[in-house]
C-alpha positions in Angstrom: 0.0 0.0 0.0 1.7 3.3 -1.4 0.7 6.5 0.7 1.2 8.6 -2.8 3.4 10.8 -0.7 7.2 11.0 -1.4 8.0 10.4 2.2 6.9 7.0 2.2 9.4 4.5 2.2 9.9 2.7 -1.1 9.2 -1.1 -1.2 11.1 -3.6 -3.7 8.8 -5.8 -4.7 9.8 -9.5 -6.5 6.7 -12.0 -7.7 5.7 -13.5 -10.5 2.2 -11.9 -10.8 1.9 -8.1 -9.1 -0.6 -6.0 -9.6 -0.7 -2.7 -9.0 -3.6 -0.9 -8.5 -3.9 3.3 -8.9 -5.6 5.2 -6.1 -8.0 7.8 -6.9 -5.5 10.6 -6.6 -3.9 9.3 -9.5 -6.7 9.9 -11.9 -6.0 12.3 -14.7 -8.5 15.0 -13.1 -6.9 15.0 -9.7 -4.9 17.7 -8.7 -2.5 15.8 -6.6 1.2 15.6 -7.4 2.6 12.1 -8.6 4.9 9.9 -6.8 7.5 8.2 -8.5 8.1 5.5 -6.0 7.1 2.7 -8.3 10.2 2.1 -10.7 10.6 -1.0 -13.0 13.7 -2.7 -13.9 14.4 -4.7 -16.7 15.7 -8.1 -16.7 17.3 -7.8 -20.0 16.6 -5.3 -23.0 17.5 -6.0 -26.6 18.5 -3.7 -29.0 17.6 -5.5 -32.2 14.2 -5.9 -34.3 13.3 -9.5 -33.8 12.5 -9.9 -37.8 16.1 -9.3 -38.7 16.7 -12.7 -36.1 16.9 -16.2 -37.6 17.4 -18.6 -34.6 15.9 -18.1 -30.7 17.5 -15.9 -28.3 14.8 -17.5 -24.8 14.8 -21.1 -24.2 12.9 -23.1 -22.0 12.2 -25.9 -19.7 10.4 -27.1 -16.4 13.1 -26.0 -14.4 15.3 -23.1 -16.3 15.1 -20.3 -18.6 18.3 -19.6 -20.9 18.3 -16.2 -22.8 21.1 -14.9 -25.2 23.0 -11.3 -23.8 25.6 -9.1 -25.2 28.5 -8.5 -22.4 30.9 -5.8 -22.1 33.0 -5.8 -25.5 30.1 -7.5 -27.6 30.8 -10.9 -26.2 27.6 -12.9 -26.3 26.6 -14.7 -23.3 23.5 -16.8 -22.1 21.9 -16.4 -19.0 20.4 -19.2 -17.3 17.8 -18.6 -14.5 15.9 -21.1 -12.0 12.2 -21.2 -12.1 11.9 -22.4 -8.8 14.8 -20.7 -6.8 16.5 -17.0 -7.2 19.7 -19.1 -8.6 21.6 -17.5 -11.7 24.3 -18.8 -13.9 26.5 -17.2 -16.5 27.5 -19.2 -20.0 30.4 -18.0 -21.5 33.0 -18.9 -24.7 31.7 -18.0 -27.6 32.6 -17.0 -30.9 30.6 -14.4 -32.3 27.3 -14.1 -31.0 24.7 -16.5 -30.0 22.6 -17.6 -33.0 20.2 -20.3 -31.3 19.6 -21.8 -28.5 17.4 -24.9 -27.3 17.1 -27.1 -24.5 16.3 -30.6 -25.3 12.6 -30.9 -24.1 10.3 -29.2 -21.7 11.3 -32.2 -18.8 15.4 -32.1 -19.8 18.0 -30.1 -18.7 20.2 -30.5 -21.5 20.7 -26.6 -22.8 22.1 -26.8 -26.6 23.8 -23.4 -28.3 25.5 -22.7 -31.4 27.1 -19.5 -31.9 28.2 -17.6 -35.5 31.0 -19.4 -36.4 29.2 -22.5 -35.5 30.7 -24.3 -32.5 28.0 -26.3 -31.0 28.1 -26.6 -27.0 25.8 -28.6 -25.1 25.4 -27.9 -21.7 24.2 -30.4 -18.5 22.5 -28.2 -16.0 21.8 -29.1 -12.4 20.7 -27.0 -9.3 22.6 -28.3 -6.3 21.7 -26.5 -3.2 22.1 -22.9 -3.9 24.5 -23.0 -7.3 23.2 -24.0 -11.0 26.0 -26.0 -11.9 27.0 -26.2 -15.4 28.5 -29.2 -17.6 29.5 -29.3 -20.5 28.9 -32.7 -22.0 29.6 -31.9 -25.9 31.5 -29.4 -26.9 32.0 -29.4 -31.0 34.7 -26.5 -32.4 35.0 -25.8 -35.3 38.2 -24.2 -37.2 39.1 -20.7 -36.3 38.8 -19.5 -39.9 35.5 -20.3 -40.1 33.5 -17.4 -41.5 30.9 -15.4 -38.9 27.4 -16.6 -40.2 23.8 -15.6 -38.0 22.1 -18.8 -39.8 23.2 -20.8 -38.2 20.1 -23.4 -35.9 20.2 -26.2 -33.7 17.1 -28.4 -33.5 16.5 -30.9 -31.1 14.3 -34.6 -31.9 11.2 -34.0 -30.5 10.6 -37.3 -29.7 10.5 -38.4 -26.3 10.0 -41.9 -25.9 7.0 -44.0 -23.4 7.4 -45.5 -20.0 7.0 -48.6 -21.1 9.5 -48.1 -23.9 13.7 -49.7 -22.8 16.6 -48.0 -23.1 15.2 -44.6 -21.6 18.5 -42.9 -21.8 18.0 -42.4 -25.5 15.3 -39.9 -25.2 16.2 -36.9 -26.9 19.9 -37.6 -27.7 19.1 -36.4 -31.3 20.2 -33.6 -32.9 20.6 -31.4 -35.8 23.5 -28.6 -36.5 22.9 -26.5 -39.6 25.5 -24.7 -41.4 23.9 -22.4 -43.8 22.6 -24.8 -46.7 24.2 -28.0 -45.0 
């Protein structure tokens, strides 16, 4: 409950669903002078129109959100969050920036990325405690000639196999790497 006065004390608020609700000396007829104690802060901002974009910059699952940012000297990162817990992790390596990234299926927690020159990395993630650990458990590099290209995707197999089915370690091992027209 804001007062509307500038003496109040300012509460940070962090939930998945707020609401916030105007009192009626906030209506455009009232004569009352505005508070600016309500402030939002962005998670991440883009600066780029999502038409000139070929591959996915959020991915997620049950448990994590990945997204693709820009660090300091234009080094691309991804950001991995927990869904559950306030837990954050921080990807980092590539060459060029992120062009797509995908985890396996909604229950895995297999993250795949491929940046512009290509170089596939596949990441196991876990949340142990209070840390998102991160392994990597392919890592595929390629030359360091290779030219810069945003088309390039990685798509996982959707297919997910029954209970009843054997060797459930198979499920979702698949994937495709494309290179521009290979």
């Amino acid at each position: 409950c804001l007062t509307g006065d500038d003496g109040s004390t300012c509460i940070p608020i962090t939930s998945n669903n707020v609401e916030i609700v105007a009192s009626q000396d906030s209506g455009i007829n009232s004569k009352a002078r505005g508070s600016n104690k309500v402030k939002i802060q962005p998670v991440a901002k883009y600066d780029w129109e999502h038409k000139y974009y070929y591959g996915r910059l959020i991915a997620v699952s049950n448990s994590f959100l990945a997204y693709a940012i820009r660090g300091a000297n234009n080094h691309a990162m991804i950001r991995v969050l927990s869904l559950d817990f306030s837990e954050r992790s921080l990807l980092k390596g590539f060459t060029g920036a992120v062009t797509d990234l995908a985890f396996a299926h909604l229950d895995s927690s297999l993250l795949g990325c491929v940046d512009e020159a290509g170089n596939l990395v596949v990441w196991q993630l876990t949340l142990t405690g209070s840390k998102i650990l991160d392994q990597i458990v392919v890592h595929i590099q390629r030359p360091e000639d290779t030219p810069l290209n945003s088309h390039r995707r990685l798509i996982w197999c959707p297919f997910i196999m029954d209970e009843s089915d054997e060797n459930q370690d198979d499920i979702s091992q698949t994937l495709a790497l494309l290179h521009e027209d290979r």
